[in-house]
C-alpha positions in Angstrom: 0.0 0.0 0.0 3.3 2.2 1.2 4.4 1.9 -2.8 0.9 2.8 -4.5 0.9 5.7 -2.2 4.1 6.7 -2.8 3.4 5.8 -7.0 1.0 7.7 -6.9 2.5 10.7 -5.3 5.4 11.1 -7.9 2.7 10.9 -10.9 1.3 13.7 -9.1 4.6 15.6 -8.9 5.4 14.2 -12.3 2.8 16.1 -13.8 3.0 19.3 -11.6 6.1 19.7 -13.6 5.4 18.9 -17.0 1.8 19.9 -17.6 0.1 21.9 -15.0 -0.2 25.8 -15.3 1.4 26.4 -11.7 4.9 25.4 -13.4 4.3 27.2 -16.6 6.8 29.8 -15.5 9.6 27.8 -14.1 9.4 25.4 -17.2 10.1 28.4 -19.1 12.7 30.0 -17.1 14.3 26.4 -17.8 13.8 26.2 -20.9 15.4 29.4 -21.9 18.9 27.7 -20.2 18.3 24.4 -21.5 16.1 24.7 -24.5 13.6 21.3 -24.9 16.0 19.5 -27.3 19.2 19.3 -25.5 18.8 16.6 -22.3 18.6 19.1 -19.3 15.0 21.0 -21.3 13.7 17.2 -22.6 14.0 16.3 -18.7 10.8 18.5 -18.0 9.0 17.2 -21.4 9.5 13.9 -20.8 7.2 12.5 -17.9 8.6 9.2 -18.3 12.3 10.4 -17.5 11.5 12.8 -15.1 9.2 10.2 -13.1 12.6 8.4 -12.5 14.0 11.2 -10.9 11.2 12.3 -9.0 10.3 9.2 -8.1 14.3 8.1 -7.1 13.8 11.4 -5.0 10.1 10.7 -3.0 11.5 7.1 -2.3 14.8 8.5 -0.2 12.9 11.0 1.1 10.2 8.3 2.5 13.3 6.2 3.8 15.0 8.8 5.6 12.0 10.3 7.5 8.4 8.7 7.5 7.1 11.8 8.3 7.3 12.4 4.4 4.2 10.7 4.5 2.6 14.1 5.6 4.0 15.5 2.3 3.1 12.4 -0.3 -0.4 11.5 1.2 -2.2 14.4 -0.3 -0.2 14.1 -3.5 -1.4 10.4 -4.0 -5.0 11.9 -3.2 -4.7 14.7 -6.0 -3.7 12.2 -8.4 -6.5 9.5 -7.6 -8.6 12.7 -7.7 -7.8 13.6 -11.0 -7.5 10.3 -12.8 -11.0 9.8 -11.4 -12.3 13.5 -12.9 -10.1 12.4 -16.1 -12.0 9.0 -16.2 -15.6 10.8 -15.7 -15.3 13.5 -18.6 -14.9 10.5 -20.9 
């Protein structure tokens, strides 16, 4: 349950970087020192790469303290949330 929580949780964050508005303006600030088609820009177009590295970073996170939990719950919530609402528009 611990790993679908914390899956879910860096889909969330995954996301939050590399679609939703709220990062609009840091993915352009990045963009304009690492431009999409060099390997540091594709890193924030590429949800499957950057889910590694976000991923990688909620796991040590969860290891080192538990109380990360505080942190990832309501990430895993927004994402069953909004696959839900995705699954309902259909």
């Amino acid at each position: 349950m611990e790993y679908l929580i914390l899956g879910l949780a860096t889909y969330r964050l995954t996301r939050l970087f590399t679609r939703d508005t709220i990062f609009e303006s840091f993915r352009n600030w990045w963009w304009i020192k690492f431009p999409p088609h060099k390997k540091l820009g594709y890193l924030l177009t590429c949800e499957w790469c950057l889910s590694i590295w976000l991923g990688s970073l909620v796991f040590v996170c969860y290891i080192i303290n538990t109380v990360t939990v505080l942190v990832v719950a309501p990430l895993a919530l927004s994402a069953i949330a909004g696959l839900l609402t995705a699954y309902e528009d259909k």
